[in-house]
PDB file of N, CA, C and O in Angstrom:
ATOM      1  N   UNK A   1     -11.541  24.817  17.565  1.00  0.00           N
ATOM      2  CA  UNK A   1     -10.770  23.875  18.358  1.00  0.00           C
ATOM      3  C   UNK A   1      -9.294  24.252  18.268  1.00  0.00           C
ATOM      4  O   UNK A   1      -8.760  24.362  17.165  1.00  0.00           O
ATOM      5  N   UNK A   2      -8.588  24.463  19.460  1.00  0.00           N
ATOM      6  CA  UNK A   2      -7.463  24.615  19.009  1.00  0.00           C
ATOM      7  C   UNK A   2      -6.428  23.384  19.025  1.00  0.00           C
ATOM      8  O   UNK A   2      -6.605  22.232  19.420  1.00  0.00           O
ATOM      9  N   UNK A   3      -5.220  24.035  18.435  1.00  0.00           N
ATOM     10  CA  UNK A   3      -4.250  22.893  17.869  1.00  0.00           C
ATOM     11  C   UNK A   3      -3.865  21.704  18.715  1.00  0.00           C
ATOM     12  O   UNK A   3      -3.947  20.485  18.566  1.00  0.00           O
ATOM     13  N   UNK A   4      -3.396  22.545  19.698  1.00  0.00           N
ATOM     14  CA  UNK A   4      -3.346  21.135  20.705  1.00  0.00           C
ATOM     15  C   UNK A   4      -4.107  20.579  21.099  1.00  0.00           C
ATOM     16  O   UNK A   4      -3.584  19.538  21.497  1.00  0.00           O
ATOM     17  N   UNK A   5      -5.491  20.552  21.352  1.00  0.00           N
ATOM     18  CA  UNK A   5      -6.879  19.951  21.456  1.00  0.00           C
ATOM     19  C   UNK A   5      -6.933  18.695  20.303  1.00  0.00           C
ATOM     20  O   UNK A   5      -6.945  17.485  20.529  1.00  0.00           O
ATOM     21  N   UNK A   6      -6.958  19.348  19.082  1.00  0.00           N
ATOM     22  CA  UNK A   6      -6.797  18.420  18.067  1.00  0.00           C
ATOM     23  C   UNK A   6      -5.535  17.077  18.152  1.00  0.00           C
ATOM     24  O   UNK A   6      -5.737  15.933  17.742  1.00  0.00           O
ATOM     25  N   UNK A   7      -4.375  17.520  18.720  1.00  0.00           N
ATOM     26  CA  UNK A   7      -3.529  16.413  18.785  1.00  0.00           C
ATOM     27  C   UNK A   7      -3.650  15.486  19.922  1.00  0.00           C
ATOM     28  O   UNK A   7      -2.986  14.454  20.019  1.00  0.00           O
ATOM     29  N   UNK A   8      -4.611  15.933  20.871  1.00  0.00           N
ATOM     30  CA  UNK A   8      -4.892  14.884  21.672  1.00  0.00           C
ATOM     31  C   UNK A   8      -5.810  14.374  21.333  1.00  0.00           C
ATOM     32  O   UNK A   8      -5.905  13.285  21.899  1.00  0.00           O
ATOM     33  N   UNK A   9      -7.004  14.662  20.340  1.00  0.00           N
ATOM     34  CA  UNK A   9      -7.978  13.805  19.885  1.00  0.00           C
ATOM     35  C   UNK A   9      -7.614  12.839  18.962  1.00  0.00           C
ATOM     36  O   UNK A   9      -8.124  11.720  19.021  1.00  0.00           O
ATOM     37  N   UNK A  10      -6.640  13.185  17.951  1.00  0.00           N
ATOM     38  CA  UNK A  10      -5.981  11.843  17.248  1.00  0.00           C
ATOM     39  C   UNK A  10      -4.802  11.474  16.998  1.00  0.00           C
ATOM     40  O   UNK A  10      -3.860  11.925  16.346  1.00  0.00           O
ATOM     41  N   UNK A  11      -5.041  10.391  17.754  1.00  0.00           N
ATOM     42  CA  UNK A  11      -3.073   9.998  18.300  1.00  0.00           C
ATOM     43  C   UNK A  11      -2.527   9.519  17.273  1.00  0.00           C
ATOM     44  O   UNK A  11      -1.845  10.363  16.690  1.00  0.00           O
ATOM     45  N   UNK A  12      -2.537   8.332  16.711  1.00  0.00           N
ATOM     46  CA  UNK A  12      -2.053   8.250  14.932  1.00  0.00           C
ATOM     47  C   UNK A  12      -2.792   7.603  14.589  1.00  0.00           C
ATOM     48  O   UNK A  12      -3.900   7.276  15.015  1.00  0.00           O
ATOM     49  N   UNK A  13      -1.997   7.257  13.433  1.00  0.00           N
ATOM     50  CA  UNK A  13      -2.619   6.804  11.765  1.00  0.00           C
ATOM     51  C   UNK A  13      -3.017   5.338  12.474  1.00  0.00           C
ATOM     52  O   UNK A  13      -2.329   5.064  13.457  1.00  0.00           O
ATOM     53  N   UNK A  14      -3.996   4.406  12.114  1.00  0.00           N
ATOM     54  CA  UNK A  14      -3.766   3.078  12.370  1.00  0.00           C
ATOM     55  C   UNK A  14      -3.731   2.355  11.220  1.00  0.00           C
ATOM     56  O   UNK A  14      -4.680   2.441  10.441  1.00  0.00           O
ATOM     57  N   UNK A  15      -2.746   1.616  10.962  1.00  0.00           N
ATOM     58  CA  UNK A  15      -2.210   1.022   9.722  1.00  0.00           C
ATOM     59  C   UNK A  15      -2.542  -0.429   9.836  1.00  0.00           C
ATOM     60  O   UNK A  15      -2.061  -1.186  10.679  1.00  0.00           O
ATOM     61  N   UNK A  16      -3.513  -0.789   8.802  1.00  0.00           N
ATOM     62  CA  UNK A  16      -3.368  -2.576   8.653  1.00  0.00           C
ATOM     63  C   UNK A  16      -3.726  -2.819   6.995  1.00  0.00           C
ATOM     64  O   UNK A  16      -4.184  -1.931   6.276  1.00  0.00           O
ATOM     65  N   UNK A  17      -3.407  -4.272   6.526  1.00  0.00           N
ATOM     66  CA  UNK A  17      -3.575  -4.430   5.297  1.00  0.00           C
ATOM     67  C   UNK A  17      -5.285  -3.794   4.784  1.00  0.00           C
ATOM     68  O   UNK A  17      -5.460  -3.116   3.772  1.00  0.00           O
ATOM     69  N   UNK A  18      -6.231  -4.151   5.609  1.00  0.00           N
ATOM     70  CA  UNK A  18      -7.661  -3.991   5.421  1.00  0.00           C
ATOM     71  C   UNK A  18      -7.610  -2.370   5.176  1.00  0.00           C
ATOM     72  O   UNK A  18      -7.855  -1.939   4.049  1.00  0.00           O
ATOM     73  N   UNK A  19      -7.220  -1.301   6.471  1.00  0.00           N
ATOM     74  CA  UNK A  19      -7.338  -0.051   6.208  1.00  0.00           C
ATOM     75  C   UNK A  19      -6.340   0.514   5.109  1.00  0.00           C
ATOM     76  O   UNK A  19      -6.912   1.471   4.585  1.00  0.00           O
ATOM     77  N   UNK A  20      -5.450   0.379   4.705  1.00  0.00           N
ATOM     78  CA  UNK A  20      -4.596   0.372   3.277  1.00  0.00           C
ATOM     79  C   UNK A  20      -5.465   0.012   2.024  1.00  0.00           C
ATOM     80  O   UNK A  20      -5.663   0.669   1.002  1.00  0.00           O
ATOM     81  N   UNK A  21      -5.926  -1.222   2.399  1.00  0.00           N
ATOM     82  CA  UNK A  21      -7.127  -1.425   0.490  1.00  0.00           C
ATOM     83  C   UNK A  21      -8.454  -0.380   1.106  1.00  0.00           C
ATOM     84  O   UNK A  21      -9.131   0.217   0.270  1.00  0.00           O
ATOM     85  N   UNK A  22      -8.683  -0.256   2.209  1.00  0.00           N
ATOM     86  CA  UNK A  22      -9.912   0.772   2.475  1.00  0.00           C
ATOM     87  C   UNK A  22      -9.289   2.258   1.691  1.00  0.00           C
ATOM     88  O   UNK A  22      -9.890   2.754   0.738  1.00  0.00           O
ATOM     89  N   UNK A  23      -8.241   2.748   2.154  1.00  0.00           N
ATOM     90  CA  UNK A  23      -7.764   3.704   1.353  1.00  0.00           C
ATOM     91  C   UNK A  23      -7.687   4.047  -0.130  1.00  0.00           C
ATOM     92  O   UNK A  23      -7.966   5.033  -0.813  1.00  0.00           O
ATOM     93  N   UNK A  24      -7.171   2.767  -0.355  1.00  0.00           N
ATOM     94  CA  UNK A  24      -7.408   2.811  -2.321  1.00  0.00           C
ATOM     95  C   UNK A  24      -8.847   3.079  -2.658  1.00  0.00           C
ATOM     96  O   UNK A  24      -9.351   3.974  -3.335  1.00  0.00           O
ATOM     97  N   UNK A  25      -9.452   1.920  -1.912  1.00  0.00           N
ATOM     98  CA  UNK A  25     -10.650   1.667  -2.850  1.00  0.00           C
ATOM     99  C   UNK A  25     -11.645   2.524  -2.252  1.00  0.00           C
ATOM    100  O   UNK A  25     -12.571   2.718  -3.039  1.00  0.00           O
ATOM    101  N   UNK A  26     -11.792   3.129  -1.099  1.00  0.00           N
ATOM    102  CA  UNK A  26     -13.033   3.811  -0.475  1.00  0.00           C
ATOM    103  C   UNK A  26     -13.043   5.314  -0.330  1.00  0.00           C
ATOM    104  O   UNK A  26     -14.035   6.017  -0.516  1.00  0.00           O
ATOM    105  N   UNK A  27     -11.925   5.710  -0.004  1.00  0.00           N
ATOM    106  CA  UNK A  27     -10.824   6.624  -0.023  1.00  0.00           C
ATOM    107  C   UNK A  27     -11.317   6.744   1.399  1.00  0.00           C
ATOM    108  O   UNK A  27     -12.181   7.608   1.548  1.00  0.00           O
ATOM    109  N   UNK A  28     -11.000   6.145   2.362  1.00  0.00           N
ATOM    110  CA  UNK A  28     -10.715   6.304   3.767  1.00  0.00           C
ATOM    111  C   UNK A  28      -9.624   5.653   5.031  1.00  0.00           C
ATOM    112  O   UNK A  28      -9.030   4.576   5.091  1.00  0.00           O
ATOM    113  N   UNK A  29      -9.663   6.594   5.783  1.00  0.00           N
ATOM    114  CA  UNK A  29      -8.473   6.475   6.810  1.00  0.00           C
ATOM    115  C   UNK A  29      -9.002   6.026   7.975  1.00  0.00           C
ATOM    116  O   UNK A  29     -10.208   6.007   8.218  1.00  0.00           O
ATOM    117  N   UNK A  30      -8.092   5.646   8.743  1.00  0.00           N
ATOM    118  CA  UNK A  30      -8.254   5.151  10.218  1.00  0.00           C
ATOM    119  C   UNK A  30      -7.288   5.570  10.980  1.00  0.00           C
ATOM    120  O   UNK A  30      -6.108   5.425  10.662  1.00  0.00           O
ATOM    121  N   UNK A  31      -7.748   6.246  12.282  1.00  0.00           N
ATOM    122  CA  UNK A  31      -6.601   7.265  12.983  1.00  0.00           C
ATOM    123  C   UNK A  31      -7.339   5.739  14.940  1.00  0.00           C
ATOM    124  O   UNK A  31      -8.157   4.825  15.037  1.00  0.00           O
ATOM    125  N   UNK A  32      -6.574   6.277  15.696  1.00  0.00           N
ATOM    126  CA  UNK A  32      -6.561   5.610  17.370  1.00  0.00           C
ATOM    127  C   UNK A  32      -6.479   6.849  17.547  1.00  0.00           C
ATOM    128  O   UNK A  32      -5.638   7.678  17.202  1.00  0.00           O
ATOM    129  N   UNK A  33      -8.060   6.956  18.498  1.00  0.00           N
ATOM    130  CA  UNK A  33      -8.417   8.438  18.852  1.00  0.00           C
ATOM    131  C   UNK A  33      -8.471   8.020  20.454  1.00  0.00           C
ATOM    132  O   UNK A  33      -8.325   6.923  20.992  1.00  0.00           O
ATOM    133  N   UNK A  34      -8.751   9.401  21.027  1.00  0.00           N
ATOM    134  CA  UNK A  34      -8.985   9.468  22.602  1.00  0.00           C
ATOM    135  C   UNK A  34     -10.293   8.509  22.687  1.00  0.00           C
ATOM    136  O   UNK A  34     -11.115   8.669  21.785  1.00  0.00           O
ATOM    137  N   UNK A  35     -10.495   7.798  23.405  1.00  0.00           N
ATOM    138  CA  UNK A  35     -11.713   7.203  23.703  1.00  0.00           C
ATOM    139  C   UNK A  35     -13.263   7.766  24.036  1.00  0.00           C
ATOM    140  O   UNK A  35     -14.357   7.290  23.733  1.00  0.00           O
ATOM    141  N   UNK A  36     -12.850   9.154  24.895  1.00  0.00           N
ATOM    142  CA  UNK A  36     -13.779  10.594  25.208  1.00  0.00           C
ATOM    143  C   UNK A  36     -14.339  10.744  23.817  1.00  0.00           C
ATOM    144  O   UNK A  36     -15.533  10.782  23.518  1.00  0.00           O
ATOM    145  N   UNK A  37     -13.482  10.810  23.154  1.00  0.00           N
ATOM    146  CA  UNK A  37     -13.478  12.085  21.656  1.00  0.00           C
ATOM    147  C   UNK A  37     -15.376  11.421  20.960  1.00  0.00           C
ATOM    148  O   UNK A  37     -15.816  10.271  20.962  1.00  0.00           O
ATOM    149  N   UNK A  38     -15.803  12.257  20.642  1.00  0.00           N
ATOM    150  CA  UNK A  38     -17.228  12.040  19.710  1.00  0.00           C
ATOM    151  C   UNK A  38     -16.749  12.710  18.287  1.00  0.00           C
ATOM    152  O   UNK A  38     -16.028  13.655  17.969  1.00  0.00           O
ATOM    153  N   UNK A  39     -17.529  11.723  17.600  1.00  0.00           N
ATOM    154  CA  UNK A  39     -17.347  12.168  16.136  1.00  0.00           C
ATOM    155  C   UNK A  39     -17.619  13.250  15.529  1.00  0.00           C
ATOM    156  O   UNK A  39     -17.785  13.325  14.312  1.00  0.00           O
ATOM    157  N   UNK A  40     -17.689  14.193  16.328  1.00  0.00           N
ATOM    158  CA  UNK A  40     -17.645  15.577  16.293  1.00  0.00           C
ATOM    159  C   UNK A  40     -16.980  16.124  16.338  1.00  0.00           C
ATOM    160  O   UNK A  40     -16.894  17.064  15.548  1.00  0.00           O
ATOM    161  N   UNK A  41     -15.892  15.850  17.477  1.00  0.00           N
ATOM    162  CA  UNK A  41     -14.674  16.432  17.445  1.00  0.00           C
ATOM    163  C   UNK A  41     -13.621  15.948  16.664  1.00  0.00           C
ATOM    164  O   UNK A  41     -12.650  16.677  16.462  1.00  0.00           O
ATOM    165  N   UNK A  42     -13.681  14.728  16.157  1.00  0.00           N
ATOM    166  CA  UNK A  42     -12.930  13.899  15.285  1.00  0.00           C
ATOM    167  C   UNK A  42     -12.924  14.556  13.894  1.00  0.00           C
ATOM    168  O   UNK A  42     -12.023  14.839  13.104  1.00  0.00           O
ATOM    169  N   UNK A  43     -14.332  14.700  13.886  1.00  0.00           N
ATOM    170  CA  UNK A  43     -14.013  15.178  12.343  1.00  0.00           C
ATOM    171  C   UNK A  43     -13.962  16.579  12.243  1.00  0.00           C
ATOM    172  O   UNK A  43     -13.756  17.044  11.122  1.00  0.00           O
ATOM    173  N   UNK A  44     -14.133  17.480  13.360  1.00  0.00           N
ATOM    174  CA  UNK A  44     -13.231  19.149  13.827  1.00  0.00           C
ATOM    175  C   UNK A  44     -11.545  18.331  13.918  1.00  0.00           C
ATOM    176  O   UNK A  44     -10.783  18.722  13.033  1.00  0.00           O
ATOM    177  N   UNK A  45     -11.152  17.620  14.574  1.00  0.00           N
ATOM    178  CA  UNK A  45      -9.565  17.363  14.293  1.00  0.00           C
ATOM    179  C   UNK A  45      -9.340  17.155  13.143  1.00  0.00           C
ATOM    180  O   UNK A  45      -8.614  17.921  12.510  1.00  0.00           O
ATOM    181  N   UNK A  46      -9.964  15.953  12.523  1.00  0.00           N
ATOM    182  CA  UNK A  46      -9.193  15.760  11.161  1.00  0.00           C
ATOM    183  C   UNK A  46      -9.217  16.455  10.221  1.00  0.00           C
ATOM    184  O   UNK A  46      -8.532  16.214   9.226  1.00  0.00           O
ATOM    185  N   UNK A  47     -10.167  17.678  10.339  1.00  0.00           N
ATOM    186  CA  UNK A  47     -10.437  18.574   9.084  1.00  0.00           C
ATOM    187  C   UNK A  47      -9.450  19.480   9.211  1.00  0.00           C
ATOM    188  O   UNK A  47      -8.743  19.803   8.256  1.00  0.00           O
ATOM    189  N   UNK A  48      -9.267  20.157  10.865  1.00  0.00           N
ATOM    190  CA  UNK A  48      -8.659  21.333  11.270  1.00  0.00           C
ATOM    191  C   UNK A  48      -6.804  20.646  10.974  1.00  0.00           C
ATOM    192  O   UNK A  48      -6.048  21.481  10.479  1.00  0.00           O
ATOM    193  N   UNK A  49      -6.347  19.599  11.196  1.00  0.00           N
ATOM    194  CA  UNK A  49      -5.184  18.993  11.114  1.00  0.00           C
ATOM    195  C   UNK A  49      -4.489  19.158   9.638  1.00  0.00           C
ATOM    196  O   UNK A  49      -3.606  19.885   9.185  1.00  0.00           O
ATOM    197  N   UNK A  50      -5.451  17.968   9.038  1.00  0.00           N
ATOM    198  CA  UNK A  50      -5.422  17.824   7.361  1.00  0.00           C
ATOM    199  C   UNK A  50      -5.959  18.929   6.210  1.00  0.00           C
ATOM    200  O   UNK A  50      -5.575  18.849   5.044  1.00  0.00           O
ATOM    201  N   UNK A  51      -6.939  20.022   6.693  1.00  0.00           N
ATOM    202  CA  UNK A  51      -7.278  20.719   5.938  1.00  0.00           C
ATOM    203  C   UNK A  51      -8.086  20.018   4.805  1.00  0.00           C
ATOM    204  O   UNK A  51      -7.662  20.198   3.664  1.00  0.00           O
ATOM    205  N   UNK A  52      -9.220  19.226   4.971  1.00  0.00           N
ATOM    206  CA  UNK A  52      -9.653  18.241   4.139  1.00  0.00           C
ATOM    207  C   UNK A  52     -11.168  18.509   4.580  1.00  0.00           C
ATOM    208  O   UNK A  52     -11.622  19.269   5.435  1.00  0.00           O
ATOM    209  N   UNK A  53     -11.775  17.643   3.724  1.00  0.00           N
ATOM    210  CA  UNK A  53     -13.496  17.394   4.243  1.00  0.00           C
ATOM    211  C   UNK A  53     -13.607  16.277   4.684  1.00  0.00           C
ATOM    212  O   UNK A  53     -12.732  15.503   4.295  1.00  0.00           O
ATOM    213  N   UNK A  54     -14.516  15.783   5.504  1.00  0.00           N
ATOM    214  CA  UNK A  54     -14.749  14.932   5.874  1.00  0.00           C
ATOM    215  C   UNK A  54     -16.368  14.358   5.669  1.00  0.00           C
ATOM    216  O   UNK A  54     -17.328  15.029   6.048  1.00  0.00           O
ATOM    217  N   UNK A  55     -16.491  13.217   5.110  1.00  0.00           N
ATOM    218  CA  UNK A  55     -18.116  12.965   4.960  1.00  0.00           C
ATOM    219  C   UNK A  55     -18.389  12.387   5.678  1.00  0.00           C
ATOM    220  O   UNK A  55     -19.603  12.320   5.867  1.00  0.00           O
ATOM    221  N   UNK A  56     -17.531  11.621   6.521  1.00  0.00           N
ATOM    222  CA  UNK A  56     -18.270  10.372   7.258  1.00  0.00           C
ATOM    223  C   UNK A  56     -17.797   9.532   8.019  1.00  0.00           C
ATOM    224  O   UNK A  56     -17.224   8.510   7.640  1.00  0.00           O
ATOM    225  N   UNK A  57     -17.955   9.817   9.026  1.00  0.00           N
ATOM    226  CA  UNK A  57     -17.191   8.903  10.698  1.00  0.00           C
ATOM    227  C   UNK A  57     -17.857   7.994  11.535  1.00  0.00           C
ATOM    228  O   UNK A  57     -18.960   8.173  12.051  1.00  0.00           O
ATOM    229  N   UNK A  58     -17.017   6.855  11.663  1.00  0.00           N
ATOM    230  CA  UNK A  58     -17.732   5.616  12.067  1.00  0.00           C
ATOM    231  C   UNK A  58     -16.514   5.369  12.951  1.00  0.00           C
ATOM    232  O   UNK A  58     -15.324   5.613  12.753  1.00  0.00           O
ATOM    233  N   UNK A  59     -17.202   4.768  14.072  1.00  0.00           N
ATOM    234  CA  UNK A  59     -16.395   4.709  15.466  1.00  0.00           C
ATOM    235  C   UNK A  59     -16.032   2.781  15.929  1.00  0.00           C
ATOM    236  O   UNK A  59     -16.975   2.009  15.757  1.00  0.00           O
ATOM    237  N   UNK A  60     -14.846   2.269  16.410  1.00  0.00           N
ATOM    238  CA  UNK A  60     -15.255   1.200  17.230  1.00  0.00           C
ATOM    239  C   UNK A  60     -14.315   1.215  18.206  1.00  0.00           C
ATOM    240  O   UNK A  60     -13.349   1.974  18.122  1.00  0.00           O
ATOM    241  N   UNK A  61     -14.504   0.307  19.332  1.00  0.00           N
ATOM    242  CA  UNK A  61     -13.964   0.103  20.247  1.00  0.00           C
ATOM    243  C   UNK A  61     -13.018  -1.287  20.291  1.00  0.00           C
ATOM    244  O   UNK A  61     -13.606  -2.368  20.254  1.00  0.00           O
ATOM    245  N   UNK A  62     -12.053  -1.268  20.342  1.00  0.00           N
ATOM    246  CA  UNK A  62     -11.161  -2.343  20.250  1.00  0.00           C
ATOM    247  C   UNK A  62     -10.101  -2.367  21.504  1.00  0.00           C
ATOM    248  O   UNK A  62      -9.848  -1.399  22.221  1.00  0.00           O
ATOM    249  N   UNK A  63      -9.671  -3.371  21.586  1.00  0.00           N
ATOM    250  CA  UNK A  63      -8.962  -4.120  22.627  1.00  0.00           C
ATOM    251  C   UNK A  63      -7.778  -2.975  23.295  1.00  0.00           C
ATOM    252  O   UNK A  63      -7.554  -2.588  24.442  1.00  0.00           O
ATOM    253  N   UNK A  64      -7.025  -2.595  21.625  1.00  0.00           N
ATOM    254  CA  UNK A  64      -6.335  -1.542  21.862  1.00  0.00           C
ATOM    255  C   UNK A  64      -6.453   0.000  22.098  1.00  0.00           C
ATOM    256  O   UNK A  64      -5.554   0.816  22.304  1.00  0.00           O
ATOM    257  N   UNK A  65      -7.778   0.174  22.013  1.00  0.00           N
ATOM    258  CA  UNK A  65      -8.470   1.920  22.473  1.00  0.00           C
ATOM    259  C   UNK A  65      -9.583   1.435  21.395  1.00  0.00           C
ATOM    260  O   UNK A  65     -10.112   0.352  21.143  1.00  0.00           O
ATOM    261  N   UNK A  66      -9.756   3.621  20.537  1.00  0.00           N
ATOM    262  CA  UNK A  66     -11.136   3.418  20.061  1.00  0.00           C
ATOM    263  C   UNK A  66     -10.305   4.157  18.570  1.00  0.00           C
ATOM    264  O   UNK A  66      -9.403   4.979  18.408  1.00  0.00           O
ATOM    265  N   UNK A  67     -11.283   3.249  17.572  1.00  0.00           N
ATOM    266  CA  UNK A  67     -10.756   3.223  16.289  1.00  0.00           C
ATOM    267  C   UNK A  67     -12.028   4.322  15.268  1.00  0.00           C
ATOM    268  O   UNK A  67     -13.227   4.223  15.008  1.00  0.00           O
ATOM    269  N   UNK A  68     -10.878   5.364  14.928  1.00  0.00           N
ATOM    270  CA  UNK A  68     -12.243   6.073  13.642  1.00  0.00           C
ATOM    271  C   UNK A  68     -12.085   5.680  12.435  1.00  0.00           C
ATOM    272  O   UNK A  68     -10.886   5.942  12.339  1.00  0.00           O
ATOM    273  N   UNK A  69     -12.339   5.294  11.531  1.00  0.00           N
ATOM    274  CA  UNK A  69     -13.037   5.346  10.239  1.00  0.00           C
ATOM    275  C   UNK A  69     -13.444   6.588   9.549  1.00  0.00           C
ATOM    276  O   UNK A  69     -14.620   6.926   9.690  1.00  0.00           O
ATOM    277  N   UNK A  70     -12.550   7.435   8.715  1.00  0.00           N
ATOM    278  CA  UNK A  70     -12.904   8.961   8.329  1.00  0.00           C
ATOM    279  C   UNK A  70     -13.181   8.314   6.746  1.00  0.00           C
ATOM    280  O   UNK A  70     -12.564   7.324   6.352  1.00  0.00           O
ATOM    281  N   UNK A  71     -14.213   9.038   5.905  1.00  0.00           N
ATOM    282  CA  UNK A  71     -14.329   8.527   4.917  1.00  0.00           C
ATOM    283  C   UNK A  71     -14.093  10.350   4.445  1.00  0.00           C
ATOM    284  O   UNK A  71     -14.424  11.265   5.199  1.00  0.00           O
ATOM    285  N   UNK A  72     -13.596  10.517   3.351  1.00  0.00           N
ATOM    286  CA  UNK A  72     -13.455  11.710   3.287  1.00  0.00           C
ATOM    287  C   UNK A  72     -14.302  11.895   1.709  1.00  0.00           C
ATOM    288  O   UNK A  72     -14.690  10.952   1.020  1.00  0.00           O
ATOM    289  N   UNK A  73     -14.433  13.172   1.419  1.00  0.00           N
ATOM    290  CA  UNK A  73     -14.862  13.453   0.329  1.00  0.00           C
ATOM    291  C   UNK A  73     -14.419  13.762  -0.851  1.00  0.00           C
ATOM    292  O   UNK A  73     -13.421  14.386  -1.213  1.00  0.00           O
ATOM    293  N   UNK A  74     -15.659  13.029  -1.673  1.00  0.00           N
ATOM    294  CA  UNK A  74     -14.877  12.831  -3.174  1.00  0.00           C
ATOM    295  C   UNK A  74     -13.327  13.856  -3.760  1.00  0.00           C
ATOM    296  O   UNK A  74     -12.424  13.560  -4.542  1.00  0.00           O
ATOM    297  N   UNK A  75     -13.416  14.263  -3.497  1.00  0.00           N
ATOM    298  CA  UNK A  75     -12.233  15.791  -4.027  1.00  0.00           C
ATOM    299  C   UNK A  75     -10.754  15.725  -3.167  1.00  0.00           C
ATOM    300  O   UNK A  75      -9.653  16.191  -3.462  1.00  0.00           O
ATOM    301  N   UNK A  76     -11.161  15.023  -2.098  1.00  0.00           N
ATOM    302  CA  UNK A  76      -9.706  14.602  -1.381  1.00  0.00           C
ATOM    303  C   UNK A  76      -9.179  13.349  -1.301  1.00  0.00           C
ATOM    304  O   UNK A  76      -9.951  12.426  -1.045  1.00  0.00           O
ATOM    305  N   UNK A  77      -8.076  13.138  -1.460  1.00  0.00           N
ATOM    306  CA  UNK A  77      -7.590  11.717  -1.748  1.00  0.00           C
ATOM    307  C   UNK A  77      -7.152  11.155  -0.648  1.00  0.00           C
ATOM    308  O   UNK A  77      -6.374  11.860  -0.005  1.00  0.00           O
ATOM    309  N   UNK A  78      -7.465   9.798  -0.082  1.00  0.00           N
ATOM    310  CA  UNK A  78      -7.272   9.532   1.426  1.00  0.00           C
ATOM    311  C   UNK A  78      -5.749   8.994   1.028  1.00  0.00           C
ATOM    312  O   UNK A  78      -5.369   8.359   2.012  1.00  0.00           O
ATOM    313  N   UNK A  79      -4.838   8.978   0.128  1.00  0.00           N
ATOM    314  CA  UNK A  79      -3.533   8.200  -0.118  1.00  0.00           C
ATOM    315  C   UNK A  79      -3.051   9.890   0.296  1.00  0.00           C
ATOM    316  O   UNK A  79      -2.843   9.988   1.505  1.00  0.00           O
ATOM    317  N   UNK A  80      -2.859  11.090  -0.413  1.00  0.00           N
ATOM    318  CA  UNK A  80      -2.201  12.011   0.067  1.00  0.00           C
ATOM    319  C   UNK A  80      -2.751  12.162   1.510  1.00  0.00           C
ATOM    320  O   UNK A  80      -2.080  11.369   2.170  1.00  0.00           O
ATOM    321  N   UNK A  81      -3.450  12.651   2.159  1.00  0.00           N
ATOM    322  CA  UNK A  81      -3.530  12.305   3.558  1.00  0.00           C
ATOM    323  C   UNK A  81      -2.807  11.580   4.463  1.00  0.00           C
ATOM    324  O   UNK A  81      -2.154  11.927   5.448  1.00  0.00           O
ATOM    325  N   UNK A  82      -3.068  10.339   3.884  1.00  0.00           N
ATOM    326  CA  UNK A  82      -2.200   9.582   4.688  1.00  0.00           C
ATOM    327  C   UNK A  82      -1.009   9.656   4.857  1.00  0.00           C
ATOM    328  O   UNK A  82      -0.431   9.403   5.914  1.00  0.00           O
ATOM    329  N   UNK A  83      -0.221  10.210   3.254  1.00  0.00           N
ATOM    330  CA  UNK A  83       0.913  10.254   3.426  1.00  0.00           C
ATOM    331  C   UNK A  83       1.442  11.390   4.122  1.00  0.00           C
ATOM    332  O   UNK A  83       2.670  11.452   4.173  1.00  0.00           O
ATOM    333  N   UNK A  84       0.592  12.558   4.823  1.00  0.00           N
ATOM    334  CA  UNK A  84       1.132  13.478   5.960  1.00  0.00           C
ATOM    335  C   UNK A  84       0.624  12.509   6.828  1.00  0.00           C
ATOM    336  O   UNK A  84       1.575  11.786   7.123  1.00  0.00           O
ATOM    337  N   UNK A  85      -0.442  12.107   7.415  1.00  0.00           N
ATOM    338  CA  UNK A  85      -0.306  11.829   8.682  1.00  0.00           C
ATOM    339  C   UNK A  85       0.969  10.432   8.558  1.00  0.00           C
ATOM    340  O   UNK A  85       1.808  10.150   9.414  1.00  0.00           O
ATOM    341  N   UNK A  86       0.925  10.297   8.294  1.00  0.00           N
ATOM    342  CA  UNK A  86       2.315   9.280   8.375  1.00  0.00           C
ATOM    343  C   UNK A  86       2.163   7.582   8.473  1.00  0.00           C
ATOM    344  O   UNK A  86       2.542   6.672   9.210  1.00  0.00           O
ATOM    345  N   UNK A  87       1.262   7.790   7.092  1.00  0.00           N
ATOM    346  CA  UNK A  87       0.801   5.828   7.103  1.00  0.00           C
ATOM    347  C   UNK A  87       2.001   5.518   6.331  1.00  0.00           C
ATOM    348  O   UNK A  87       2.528   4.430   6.563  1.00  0.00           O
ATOM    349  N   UNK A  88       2.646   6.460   5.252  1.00  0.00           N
ATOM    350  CA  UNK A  88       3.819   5.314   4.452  1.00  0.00           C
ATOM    351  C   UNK A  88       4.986   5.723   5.129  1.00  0.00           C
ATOM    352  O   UNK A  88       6.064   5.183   4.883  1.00  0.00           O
TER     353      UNK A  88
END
């Protein structure tokens, strides 16, 4: 996938108190993706972006677009992550 492909599949970080304690405690992130995008390509962006693993992507649809759920794997920490994609 190339680079710019990837930045149109995930537009940013989505920040709320719930996905912040999801981070501590689960070690996962939440990005506002293209609505198209399948969790296939989501987790080809977030891996190819962050350089990370990804175990596990869960999708919803909300008022404001469509929301991923990346749960990443044990060995990567979803707090450094976040702090490149730009949650703090």
């Amino acid at each position: 996938m190339t680079p710019s492909l990837r930045h149109r599949i995930i537009l940013h970080a989505y920040v709320t108190e719930k996905s912040m304690d999801e981070m501590e405690r689960q070690n996962k992130l939440e990005f506002v993706v293209d609505h198209r995008a399948t969790r296939a390509q989501i987790k080809s962006a977030v891996e190819g972006l962050y350089q990370c693993k990804v175990q596990k992507i869960t999708t919803k649809i909300v008022r404001s677009g469509k929301i991923a759920t990346v749960r990443l794997a044990k060995e990567f920490s979803a707090e450094d992550i976040g702090s490149r994609a730009g949650v703090f």
